[in-house]
ChimeraX commands (.cxc) that place a marker at each C-alpha (Angstrom):
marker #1 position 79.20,29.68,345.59 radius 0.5
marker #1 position 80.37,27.86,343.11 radius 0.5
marker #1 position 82.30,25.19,345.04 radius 0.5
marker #1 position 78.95,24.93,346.73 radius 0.5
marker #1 position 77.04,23.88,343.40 radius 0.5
marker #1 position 79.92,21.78,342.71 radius 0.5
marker #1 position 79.61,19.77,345.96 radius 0.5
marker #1 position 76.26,19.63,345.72 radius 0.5
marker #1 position 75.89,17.71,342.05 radius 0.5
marker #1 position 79.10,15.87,343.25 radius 0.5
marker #1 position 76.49,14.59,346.65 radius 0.5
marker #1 position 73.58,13.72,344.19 radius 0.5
marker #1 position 75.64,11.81,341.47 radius 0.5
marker #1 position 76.98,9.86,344.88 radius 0.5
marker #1 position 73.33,9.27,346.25 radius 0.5
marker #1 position 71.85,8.35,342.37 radius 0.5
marker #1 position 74.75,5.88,342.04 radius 0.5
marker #1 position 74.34,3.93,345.65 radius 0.5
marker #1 position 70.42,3.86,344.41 radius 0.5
marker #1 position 71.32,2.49,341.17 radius 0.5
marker #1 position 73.24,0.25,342.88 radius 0.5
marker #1 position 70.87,-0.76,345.77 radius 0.5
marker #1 position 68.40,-1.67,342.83 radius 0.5
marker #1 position 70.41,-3.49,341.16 radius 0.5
marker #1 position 71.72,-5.22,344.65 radius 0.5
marker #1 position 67.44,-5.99,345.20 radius 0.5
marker #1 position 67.57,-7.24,341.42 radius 0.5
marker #1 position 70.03,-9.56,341.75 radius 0.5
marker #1 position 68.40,-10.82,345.34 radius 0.5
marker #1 position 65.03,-11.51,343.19 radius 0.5
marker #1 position 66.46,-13.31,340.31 radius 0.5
marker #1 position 68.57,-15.63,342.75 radius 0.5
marker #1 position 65.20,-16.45,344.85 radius 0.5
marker #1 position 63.26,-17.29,341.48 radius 0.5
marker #1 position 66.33,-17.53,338.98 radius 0.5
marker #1 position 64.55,-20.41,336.44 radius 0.5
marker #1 position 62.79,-17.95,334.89 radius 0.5
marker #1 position 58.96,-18.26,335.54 radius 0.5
marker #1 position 58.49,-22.25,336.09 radius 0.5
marker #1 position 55.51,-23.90,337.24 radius 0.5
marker #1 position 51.87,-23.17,338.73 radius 0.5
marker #1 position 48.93,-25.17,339.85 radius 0.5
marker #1 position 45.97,-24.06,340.24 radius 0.5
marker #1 position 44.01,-25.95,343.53 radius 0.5
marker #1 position 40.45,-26.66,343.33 radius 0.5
marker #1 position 38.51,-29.35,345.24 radius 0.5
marker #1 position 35.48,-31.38,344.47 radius 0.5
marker #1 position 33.98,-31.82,347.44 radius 0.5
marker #1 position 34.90,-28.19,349.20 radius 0.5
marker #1 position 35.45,-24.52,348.73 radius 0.5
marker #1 position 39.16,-24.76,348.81 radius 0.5
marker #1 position 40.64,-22.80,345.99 radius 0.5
marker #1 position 44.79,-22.13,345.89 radius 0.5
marker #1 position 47.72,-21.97,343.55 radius 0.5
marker #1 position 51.33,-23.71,344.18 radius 0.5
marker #1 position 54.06,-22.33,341.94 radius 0.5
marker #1 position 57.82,-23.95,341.77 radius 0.5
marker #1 position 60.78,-22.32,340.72 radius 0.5
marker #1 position 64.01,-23.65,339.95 radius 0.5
marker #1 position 66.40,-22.85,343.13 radius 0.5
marker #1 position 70.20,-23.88,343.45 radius 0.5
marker #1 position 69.87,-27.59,342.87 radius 0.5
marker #1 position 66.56,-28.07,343.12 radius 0.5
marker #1 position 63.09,-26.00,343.41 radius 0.5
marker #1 position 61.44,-23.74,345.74 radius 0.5
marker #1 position 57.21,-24.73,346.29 radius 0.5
marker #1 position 55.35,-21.90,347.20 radius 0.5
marker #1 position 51.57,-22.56,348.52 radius 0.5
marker #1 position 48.82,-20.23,349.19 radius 0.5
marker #1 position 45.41,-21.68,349.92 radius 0.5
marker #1 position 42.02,-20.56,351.79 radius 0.5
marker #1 position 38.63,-22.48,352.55 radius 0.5
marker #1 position 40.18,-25.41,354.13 radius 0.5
marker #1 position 38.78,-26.90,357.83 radius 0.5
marker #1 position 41.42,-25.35,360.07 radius 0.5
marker #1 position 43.95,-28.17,361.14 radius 0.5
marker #1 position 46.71,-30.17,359.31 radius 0.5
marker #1 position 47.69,-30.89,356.14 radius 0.5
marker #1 position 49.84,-32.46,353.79 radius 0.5
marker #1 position 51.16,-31.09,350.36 radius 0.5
marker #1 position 52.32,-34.04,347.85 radius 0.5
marker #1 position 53.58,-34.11,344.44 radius 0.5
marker #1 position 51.21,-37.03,342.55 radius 0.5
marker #1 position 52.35,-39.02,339.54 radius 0.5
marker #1 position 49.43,-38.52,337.49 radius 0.5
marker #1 position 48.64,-35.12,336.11 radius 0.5
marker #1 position 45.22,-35.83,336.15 radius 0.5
marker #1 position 42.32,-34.01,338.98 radius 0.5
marker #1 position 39.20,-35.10,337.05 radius 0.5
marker #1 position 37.68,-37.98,339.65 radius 0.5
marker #1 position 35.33,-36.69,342.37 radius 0.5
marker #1 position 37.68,-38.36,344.95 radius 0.5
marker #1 position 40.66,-37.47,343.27 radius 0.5
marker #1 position 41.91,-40.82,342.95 radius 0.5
marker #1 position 43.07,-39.71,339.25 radius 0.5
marker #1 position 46.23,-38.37,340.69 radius 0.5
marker #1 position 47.51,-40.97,341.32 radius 0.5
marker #1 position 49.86,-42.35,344.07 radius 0.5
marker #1 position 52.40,-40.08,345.78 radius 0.5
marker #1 position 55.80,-39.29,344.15 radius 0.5
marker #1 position 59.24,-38.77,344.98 radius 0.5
marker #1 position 62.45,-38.32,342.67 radius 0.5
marker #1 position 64.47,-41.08,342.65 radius 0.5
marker #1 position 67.48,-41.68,345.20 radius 0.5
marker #1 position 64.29,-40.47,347.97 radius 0.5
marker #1 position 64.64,-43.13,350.51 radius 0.5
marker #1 position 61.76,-42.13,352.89 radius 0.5
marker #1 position 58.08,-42.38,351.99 radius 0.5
marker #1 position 57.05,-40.42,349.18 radius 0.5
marker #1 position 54.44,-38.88,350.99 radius 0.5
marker #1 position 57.53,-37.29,353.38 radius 0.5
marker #1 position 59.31,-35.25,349.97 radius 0.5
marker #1 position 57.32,-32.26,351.35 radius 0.5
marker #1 position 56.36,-31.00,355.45 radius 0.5
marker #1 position 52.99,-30.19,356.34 radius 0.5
marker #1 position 51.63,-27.30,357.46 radius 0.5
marker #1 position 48.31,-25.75,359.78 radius 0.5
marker #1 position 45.93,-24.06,357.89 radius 0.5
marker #1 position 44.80,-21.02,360.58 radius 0.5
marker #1 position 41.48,-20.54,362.10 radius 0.5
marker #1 position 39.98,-18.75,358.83 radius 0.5
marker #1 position 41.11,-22.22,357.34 radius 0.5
marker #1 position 44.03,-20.71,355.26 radius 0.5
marker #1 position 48.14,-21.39,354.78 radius 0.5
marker #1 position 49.61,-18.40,352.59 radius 0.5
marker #1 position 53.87,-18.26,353.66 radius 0.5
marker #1 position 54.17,-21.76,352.52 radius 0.5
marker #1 position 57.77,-22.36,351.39 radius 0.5
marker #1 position 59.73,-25.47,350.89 radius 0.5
marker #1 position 62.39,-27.16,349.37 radius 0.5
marker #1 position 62.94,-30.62,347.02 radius 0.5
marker #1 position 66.50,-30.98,345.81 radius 0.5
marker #1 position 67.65,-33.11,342.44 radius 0.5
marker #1 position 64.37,-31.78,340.29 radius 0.5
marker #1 position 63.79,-28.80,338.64 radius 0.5
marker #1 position 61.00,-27.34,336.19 radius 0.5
marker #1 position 62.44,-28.17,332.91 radius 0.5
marker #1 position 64.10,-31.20,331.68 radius 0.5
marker #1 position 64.41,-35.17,332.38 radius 0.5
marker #1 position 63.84,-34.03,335.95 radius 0.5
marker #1 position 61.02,-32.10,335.50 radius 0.5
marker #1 position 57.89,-31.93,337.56 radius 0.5
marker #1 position 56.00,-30.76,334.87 radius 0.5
marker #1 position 52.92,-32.63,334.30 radius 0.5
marker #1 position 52.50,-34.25,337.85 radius 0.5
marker #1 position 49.93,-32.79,340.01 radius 0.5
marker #1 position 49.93,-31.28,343.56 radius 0.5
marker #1 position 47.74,-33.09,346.07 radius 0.5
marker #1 position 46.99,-31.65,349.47 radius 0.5
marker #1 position 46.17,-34.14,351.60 radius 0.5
marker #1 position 43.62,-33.59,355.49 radius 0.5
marker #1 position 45.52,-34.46,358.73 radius 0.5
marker #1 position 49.78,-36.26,359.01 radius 0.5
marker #1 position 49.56,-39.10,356.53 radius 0.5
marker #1 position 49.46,-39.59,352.64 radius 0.5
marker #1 position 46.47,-42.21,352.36 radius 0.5
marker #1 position 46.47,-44.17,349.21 radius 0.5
marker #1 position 42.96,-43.34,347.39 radius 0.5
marker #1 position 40.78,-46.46,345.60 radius 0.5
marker #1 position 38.15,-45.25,342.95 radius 0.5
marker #1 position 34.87,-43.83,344.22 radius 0.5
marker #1 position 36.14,-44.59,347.79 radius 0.5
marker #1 position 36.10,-41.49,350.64 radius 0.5
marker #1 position 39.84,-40.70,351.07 radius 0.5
marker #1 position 41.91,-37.72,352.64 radius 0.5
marker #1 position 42.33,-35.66,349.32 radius 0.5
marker #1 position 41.68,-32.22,349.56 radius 0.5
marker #1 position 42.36,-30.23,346.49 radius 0.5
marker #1 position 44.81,-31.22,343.33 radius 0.5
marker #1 position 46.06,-29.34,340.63 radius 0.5
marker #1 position 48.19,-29.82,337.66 radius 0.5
marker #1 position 51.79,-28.91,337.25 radius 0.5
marker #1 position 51.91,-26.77,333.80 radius 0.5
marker #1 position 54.27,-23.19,332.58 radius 0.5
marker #1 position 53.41,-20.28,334.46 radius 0.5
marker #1 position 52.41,-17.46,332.58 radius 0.5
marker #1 position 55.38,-15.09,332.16 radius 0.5
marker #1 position 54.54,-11.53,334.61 radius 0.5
marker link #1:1,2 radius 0.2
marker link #1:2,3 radius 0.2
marker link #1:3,4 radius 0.2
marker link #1:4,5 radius 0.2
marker link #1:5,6 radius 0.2
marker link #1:6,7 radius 0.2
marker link #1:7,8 radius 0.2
marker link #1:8,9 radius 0.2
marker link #1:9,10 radius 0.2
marker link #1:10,11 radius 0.2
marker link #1:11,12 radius 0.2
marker link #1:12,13 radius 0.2
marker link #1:13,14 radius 0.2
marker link #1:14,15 radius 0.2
marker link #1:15,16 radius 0.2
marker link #1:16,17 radius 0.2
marker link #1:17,18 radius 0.2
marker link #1:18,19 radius 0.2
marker link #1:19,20 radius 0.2
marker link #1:20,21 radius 0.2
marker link #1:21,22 radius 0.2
marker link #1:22,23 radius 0.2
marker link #1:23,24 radius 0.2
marker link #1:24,25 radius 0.2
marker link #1:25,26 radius 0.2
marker link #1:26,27 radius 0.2
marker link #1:27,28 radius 0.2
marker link #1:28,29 radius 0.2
marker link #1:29,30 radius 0.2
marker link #1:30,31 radius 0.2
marker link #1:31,32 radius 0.2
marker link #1:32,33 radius 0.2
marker link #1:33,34 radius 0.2
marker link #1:34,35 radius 0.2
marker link #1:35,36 radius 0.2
marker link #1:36,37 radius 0.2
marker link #1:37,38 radius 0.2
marker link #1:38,39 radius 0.2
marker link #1:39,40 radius 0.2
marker link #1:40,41 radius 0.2
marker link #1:41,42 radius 0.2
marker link #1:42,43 radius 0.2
marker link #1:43,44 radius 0.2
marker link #1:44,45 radius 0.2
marker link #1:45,46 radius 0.2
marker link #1:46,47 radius 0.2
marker link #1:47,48 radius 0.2
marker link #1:48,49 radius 0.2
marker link #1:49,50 radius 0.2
marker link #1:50,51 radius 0.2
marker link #1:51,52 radius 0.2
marker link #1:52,53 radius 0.2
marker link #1:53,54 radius 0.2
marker link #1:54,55 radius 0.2
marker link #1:55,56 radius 0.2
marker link #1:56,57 radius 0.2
marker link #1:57,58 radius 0.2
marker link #1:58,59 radius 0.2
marker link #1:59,60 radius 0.2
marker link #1:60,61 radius 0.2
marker link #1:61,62 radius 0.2
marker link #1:62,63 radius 0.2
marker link #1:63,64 radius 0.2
marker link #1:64,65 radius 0.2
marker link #1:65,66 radius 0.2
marker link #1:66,67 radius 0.2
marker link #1:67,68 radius 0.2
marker link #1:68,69 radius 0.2
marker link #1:69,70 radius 0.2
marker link #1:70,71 radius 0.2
marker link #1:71,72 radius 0.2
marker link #1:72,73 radius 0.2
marker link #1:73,74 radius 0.2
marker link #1:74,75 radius 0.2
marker link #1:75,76 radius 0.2
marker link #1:76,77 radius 0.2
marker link #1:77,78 radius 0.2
marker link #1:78,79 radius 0.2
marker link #1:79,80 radius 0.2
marker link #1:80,81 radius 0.2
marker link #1:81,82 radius 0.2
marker link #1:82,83 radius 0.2
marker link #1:83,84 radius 0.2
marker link #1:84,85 radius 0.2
marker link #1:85,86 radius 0.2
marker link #1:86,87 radius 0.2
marker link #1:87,88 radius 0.2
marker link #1:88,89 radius 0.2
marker link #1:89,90 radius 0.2
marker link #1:90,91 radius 0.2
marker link #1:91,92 radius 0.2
marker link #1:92,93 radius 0.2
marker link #1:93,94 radius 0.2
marker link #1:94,95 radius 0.2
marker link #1:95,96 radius 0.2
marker link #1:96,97 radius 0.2
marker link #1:97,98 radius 0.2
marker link #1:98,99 radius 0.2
marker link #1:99,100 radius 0.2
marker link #1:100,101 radius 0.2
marker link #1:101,102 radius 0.2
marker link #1:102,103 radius 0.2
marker link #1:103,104 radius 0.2
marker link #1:104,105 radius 0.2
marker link #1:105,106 radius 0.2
marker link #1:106,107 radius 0.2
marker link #1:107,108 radius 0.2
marker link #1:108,109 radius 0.2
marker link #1:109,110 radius 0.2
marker link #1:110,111 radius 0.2
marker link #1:111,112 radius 0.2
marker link #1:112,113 radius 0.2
marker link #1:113,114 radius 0.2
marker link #1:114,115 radius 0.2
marker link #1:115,116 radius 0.2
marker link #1:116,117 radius 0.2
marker link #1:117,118 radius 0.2
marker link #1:118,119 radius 0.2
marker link #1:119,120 radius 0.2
marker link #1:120,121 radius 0.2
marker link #1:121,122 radius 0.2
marker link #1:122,123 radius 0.2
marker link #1:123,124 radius 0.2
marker link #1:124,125 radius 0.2
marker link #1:125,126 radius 0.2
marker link #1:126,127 radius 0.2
marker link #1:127,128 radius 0.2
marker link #1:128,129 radius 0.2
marker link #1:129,130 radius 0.2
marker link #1:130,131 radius 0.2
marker link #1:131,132 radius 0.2
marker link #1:132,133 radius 0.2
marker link #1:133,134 radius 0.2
marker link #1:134,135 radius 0.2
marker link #1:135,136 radius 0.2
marker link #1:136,137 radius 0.2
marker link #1:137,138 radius 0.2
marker link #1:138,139 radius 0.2
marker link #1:139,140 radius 0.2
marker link #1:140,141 radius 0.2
marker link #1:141,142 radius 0.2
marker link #1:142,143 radius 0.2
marker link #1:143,144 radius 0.2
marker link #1:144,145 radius 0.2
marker link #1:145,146 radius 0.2
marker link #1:146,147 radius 0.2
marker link #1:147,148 radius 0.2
marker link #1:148,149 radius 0.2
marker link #1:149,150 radius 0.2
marker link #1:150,151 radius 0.2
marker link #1:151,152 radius 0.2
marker link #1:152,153 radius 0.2
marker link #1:153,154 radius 0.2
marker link #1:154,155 radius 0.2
marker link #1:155,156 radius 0.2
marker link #1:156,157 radius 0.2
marker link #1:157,158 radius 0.2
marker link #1:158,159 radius 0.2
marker link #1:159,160 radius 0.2
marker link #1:160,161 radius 0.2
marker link #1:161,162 radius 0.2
marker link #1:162,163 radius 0.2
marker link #1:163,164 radius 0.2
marker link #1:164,165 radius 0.2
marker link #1:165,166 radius 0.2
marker link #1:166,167 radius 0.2
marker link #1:167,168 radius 0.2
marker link #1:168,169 radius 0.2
marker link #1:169,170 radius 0.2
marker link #1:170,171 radius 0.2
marker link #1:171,172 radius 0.2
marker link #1:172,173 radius 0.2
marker link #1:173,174 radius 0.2
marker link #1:174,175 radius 0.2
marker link #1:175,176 radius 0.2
marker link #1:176,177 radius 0.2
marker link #1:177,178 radius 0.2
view
């Protein structure tokens, strides 16, 4: 009996340890998919729609991860871009600016980021991409610029109180720590 209770405790310090372990294992797996700490959000509103969204960027490796979730869109293409300006206040968004790309980008700036479908209910929420050599913090920070999604394959330079293919924009700024 007693060699019973013994192999019992000895079984659930085993299983307590490979769930300690498997926690810290998940742990380590989150902080290497968002390991900057809590980096940037923008919050997506447009002037001339319902479309309301929120990017967020994380540092990841050498560069950062964009996330985008977004609803009320027509469904169809679209284009995310990063804008110079970190400024959403004209009706056309033409405050934004043009598009921008770190430096050493040799393609269109437009082309940092791919597009994506918004679905028949016009939204796009397992948005996930990539842009290496910047990061949230520091000389190559994105903080500040604003996040531009643009209607059909092309980044369209905008012209003040003109019609244009602007969407929604937000502004780069710390997320709030969770």
């Amino acid at each position: 009996m007693r060699r019973m209770k013994t192999l019992v405790r000895a079984v659930a310090v085993a299983a307590a340890s490979v769930l300690v372990a498997s926690c810290a294992g998940f742990k380590q797996e989150v902080d290497s998919m968002f390991p900057g700490g809590n980096g940037l959000g923008a919050q997506l509103r447009s002037p001339v729609s319902a479309a309301t969204g929120v990017v967020r960027v994380y540092d990841y490796r050498d560069g950062v991860q964009v996330q985008l979730s977004i609803d009320n869109l027509l469904p169809g293409q679209y284009r995310i871009a990063i804008h110079e300006n970190g400024n959403c206040s004209s009706t056309n968004l033409f405050s934004a600016g043009s598009a921008w790309a770190p430096p050493g980008w040799t393609k269109p700036a437009g082309d940092l980021l791919p597009g994506f479908t918004a679905n028949n209910e016009g939204n796009e929420n397992g948005y996930v991409a990539y842009i290496k050599n910047v990061s949230t913090d520091g000389p190559r920070s994105l903080r500040g610029k604003s996040v531009v999604i643009h209607r059909g394959y092309t980044i369209d330079e905008a012209f003040p109180g003109q019609p244009n293919n602007r969407m929604a924009c937000g502004v780069l700024v710390p997320n709030e720590p969770l």
